[in-house]
Structure formats: C-alpha cells, structure tokens
Phi, psi and omega in degrees: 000140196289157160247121144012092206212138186232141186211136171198123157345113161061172201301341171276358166301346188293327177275335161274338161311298204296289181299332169294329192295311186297338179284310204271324174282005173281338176120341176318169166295168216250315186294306232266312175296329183276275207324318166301325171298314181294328193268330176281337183264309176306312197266029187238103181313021213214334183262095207252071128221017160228153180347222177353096180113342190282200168284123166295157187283206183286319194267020164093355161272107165299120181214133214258161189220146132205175139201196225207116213216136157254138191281334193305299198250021186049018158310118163225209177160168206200139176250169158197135162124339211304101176276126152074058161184099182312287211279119189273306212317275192315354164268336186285002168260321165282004156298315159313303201257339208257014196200125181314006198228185211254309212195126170252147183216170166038238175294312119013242159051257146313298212276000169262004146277315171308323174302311184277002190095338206288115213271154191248142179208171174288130186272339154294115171276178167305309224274330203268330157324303198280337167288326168308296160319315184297291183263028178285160166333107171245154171304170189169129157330118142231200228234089145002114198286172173270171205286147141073022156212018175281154206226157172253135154237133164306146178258148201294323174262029169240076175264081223301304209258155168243119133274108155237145163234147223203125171238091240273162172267018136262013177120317177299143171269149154208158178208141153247161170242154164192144181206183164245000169054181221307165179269130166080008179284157163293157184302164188066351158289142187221150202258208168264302202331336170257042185233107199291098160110345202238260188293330171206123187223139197214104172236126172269018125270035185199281274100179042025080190231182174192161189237174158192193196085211196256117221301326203303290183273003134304313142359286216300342209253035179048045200291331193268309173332299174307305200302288137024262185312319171277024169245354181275324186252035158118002172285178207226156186308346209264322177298306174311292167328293206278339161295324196265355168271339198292313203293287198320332192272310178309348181295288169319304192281335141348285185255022123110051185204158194258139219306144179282162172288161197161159197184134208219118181230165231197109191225113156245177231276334191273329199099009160259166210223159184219143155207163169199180190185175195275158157311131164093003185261339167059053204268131166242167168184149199270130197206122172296125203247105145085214178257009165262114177303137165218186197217089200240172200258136178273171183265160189263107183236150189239173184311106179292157167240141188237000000 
C-alpha cells in the first residue's frame, strides 16, 4: 500500500498540507485531500492571494481562478473570472462532475454557483482593501515595448498560486489550484492556474505536477503537462521541474526578456517530490514526512550559457 503524500506551494502550503494530509490517511481519494487542502488556504485571510482576501485586479475586484484534476480517469474541471464565491477549488469540481463541460467563466460561473448552492459574499478584507489602496496602479507614460517581448514581473505580494497535490493509499493522484492570480492584473485576466495542462495536470501513469508564478510564460510552454511528460518519459520528479524551469528560461532568451519568476513542483506515483524555479523566485513549498509537516527550499535554475 502507497504511503500516503501531500506536496503544495509556497509557505502557506503548510496549511494545505496540514488539512490534506488527514483526509488521504482515512483512506479518502487523492481529490478529495487536495481540494481539502486548496480550501483550507481559500478559507485563510492572511493569505492575500488566494480566495478569502485575496489580490484584487486594477479596479479593486477580486476574481478568483481554479481547477481540479484526478490521474485514474483524467476527470477535471476548471473555473475563472469568479467574482463573490470563496470556495472556487470546489466549484471546479463541480464542473467536473456535474456538468458535460471542462471549464466555466466569468458570470457564467458565478451563476452556476449560485445554481449549486454555493454562497456569495464579498472577498474583501480591511488588510486587503487597505493594501490596494496603498499600491494600486496608478497611470504614468511608459516607452512602448518592442512587439512580442513586453513582458510580467510578478508584484511583490503576488506569491500567487496554492497547488496541491496528493497521493491516496491506493496509488492514485489528485490536484487542485486555485488563486486571485497576479496583484493588480486587468479585469479579464486569467493566469495558467485554471488552466488544465498549464497550471495543473495529474495522470497515474506518468505523474503530477503544478505551477506557479507569472501564469503567462507557463502558459507559454504547457508547463505542468511538460512536467508530466517528462516523468512519463523516465525523469524522475525532480529532473522533470528542472527541465521544465530550463524551457522558461530558454524561452526567455528567445525572445530576448529577462526569464520570469516561476516555479514547478512535482508528485509521482512512489510518493517523490520535485521542484525547481527560476532565479530570484526564492520558491518554497510544503510537504509532508510521515505526519511532520515541512517547508523546503526548491532549487534554483538560471540561465544557461554557451
């Protein structure tokens, strides 16, 4: 019988670890601990880039992204846009189970949450009001980028996405994502995290992965799907992250900007774990030994030179 393993994003992954861990050792499915983990993190203020709290766009709205993925059968589903409804992880499942389609947005959404029960409230705290304000966006001239290299740098309080992933004691994998995506984004942005193959992808014959950081150039290169694969074609989780931080940097240098913050973590079927990141991400994440929650640092990969 597998032992039981919980893995989740950046320091506040701890708290998702911590409600997750206890779910996959009663014997539950690997979906059922990462939404619980993803929910537990949705429902924490303190946490002002997920769901209860979180970074608000340029006009001062919090609109919420997740989705949800299990490796038996590649069920998933995926929300964006999500406005006044904390738990997203758990409306992106119910797109998964309760509906012919993949992936909901915006008002849409919304209103198949109100349809599901699910309640509306405002996402806004005092701290996080008062943090908009303090830094919202203000205009100012700037110099037009040349085409095809204007570039996101993560904003300092946008340590964005809780990815967890979970692997149940029959063997199986599951994940969720979920965020408010970058601080200070335009209305209408949607990052990778709800993004199926981007932010998150979970197959039990190849692995588990998920992302974070600035969602645009994981976008670009399909990152947790690559992470995927390349555990599918004999890497080990960890060789899979970094390969998949090398393509971002190569990437970068392609179009001549300098590589974004980003950062790829990693669960396969044995219970091992991977991360890896960009230079400057200073990416941490949280992962369980036994019943001790811990907090480790991914390696850091930078720009090759030739």
């Amino acid at each position: 019988m597998p032992t039981p393993a919980v893995i989740a994003t950046w320091p506040f992954g701890q708290i998702a670890v911590r409600a997750a861990l206890p779910v996959v050792q009663k014997g539950r499915p690997a979906l059922d601990a990462a939404i619980a983990g993803a929910q537990a993190v949705e429902d924490d203020g303190t946490t002002h880039s997920v769901g209860f709290g979180g970074l608000a766009n340029s006009i001062g709205n919090v609109s919420l992204d997740a989705c949800v993925m299990e490796g038996r059968t590649l069920g998933c589903g995926a929300v964006a846009g999500v406005e006044n409804v904390r738990h997203v992880a758990s409306l992106a499942r119910r797109v998964m189970e309760r509906t012919p389609h993949l992936f909901l947005v915006g008002e849409g959404a919304r209103l198949f949450a109100v349809q599901q029960g699910f309640p509306l409230e405002s996402l806004n705290t005092p701290e996080s009001v008062t943090a908009w304000y303090k830094r919202r966006p203000r205009p100012k001239p700037e110099r037009p980028a040349p085409r095809g290299t204007a570039q996101l740098r993560a904003h300092p309080l946008s340590h964005d996405t809780v990815t967890v992933l979970a692997l149940d004691q029959k063997g199986s994998l599951g994940g969720a994502c979920t965020t408010s995506g970058l601080a200070h984004k335009l209305p209408g942005r949607v990052g990778d995290s709800p993004i199926i193959g981007a932010g998150l992808y979970v197959d039990d014959t190849a692995g588990a992965a998920g992302a974070t950081g600035v969602g645009e150039e994981i976008i670009r290169i399909g990152g947790s799907f690559f992470v995927v694969e390349q555990m599918r074609a004999g890497r080990t989780p960890q060789e899979a992250c970094e390969n998949a931080v090398r393509r971002v940097n190569a990437l970068a240098v392609r179009r001549g900007v300098h590589p974004a913050q980003v950062a790829f973590l990693a669960l396969d079927v044995k219970g091992r774990v991977g991360a890896a990141c960009t230079t400057d991400t200073n990416f941490q994440y949280a992962t369980n030994k036994g019943e001790k929650v811990e907090l480790n640092k991914a390696r850091e990969i930078g720009v090759e030179t030739r």
